[in-house]
N, C-alpha and C positions, 0 to 999 in steps of 0.2 A: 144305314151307316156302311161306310165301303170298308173293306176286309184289306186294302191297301198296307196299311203301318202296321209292321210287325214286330216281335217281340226277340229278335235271332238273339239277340246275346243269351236271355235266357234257356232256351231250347238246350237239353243236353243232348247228348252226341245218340245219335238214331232219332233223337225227338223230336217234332215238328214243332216250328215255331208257332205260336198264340198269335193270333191278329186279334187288334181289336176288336173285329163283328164278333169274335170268338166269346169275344171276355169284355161285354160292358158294363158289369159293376164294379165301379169306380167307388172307395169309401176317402170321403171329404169330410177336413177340418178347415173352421178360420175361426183366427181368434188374431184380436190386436194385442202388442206386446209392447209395453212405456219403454220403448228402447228405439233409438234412431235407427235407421234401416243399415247404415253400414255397419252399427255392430251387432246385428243381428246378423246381416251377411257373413260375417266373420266368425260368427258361433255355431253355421250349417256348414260353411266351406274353409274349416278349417280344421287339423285334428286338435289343437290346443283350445280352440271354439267349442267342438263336439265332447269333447271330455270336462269342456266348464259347467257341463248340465247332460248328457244323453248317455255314454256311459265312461268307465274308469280308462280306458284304453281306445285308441283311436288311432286309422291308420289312415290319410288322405295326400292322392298325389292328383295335384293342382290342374289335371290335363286329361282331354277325351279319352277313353279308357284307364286311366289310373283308377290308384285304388280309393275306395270309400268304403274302408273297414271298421266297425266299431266290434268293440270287445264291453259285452255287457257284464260278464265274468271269466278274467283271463286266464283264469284255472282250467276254463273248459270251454274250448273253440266250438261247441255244439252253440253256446248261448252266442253267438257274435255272426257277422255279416261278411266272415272270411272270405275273400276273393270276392267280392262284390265291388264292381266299377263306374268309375265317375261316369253317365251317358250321356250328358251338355250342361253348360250351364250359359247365364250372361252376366257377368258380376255384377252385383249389388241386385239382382232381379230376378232369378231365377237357377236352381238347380238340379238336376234328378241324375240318381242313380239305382241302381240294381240293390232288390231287398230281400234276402235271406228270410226268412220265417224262421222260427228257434225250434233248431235241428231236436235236441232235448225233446219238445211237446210236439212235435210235428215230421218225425225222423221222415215220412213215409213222401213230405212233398219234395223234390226236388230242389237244391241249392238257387241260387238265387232267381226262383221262379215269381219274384213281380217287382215291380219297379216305382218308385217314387219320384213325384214332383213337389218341389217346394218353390212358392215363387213369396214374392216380398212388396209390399206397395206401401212406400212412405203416406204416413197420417199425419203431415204437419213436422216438426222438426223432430221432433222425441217421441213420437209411436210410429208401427209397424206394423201392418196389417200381414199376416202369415198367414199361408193357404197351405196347407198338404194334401195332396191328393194322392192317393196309391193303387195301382189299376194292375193286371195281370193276371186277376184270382181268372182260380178253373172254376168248375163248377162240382157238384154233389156234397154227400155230409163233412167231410175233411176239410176240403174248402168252407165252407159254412164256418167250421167251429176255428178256424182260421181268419176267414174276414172279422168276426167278433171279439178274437183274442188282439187284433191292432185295431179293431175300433176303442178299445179299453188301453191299448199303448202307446196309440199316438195321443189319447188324449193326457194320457199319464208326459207326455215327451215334451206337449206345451206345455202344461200346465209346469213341468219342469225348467222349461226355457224360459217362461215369466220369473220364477221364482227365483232364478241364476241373476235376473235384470234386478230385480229386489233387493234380495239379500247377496248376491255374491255368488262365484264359481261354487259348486257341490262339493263338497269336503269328502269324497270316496272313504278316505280310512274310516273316520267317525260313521259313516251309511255301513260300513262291513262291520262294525265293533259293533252297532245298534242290533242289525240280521243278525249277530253270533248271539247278544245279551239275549232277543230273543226265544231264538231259538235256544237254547239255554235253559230258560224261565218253561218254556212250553214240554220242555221233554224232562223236566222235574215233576214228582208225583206232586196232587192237588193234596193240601192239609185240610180237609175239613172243618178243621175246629179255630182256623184263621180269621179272622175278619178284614 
C-alpha cells in the first residue's frame, strides 16, 4: 500500500502526519436503514440531523474545513468532537470528517487524531444502505482499547440512527432524566429484605 495519502489535518503541531501505510486498520460498519438516502443524508450532514439521533448538541458548517462538532454532553467539552472539521463530502453519497476520541477516557491521544467516512447507497426508494468506516488509529495498548471502545460506538450510533427512522428524533431531556433516575437508584443503599 503506498504511504502517499496523508493524515495532516490531524498531525498536531511538531507531530508528523499518519499515512496510510502507517495506520491500516480500518474498523468498518454497514447496516441498511428503512429511510430513503436523502434523509439519512441529512441526519449525517446536518446539525439538526446529527442531534435527531448522535448527540444533544451539534455543530456543522456545510464546507471543506467547517466544523463537524457533536457535543455528546455539553457540560463537558471533553466528551464531544470540538474543533473537529468537515474533510469532503458529495451530497447525498458520501461524508468524512475529523474524529476526536472522548478526551474524558482517552486524555492521553491527541484531539482529532482519526477520521471518519460515511458513504450512503440507495436500496430501492426507502432504504439506505450506510457504511462507516474510521481509519487513523496508531498502534499499541491505548490504541487497542481505543479501536474497541468505537467498535461498541459506532455500532451504539446506527443502531441509534435506525431507531431515530422508527420511532422519531431522540427526546435528549427524557435520555438525561432516565441517566439521573438511574444513577440515582444505583447510588442508594440495597434493602435487603425487598423483593
Amino acid at each position: 500500500m503506498s504511504a502517499e495519502l496523508s493524515n495532516d489535518a490531524s498531525a498536531g503541531a511538531g507531530e508528523p502526519a499518519r499515512t496510510l501505510a502507517q495506520s491500516e486498520r480500518a474498523l468498518h460498519l454497514q447496516r441498511i436503514v428503512n429511510a430513503p438516502g436523502s434523509a439519512v443524508w441529512q441526519a449525517w450532514a446536518t446539525a439538526d440531523g446529527l442531534k435527531s439521533f448522535l448527540a444533544p448538541e451539534a455543530n456543522v458548517e456545510p464546507k471543506i474545513g467547517g466544523a463537524y462538532e457533536l457535543f455528546f454532553n455539553p457540560a463537558d467539552e471533553r466528551m464531544s468532537t470540538k474543533d473537529c472539521k468537515l474533510l469532503s463530502y458529495l451530497p447525498g453519497e458520501m461524508i468524512s470528517f475529523q474524529w476526536s476520541l472522548p478526551g474524558d477516557v482517552f486524555p492521553e491521544l491527541p484531539k482529532a487524531a482519526t477520521w471518519v467516512v460515511v458513504q450512503l447507497r440507495p436500496q430501492g426508494a426507502s432504504r439506505t444502505e450506510v457504511r462507516v468506516t474510521q481509519l487513523g488509529w496508531g498502534t499499541g495498548p491505548v490504541w487497542d482499547r481505543a479501536y474497541a471502545h468505537m467498535q461498541i460506538g459506532w455500532e451504539m450510533a446506527v443502531t441509534m440512527l435506525e431507531q431515530r427512522f422508527e420511532r422519531g428524533p431522540i427526546d435528549w431531556e427524557a435520555q438525561r432524566r432516565m441517566w439521573q433516575e438511574a444513577r440515582r437508584q444505583a447510588a442508594q443503599p440495597s434493602d435487603p429484605g425487598a423483593s
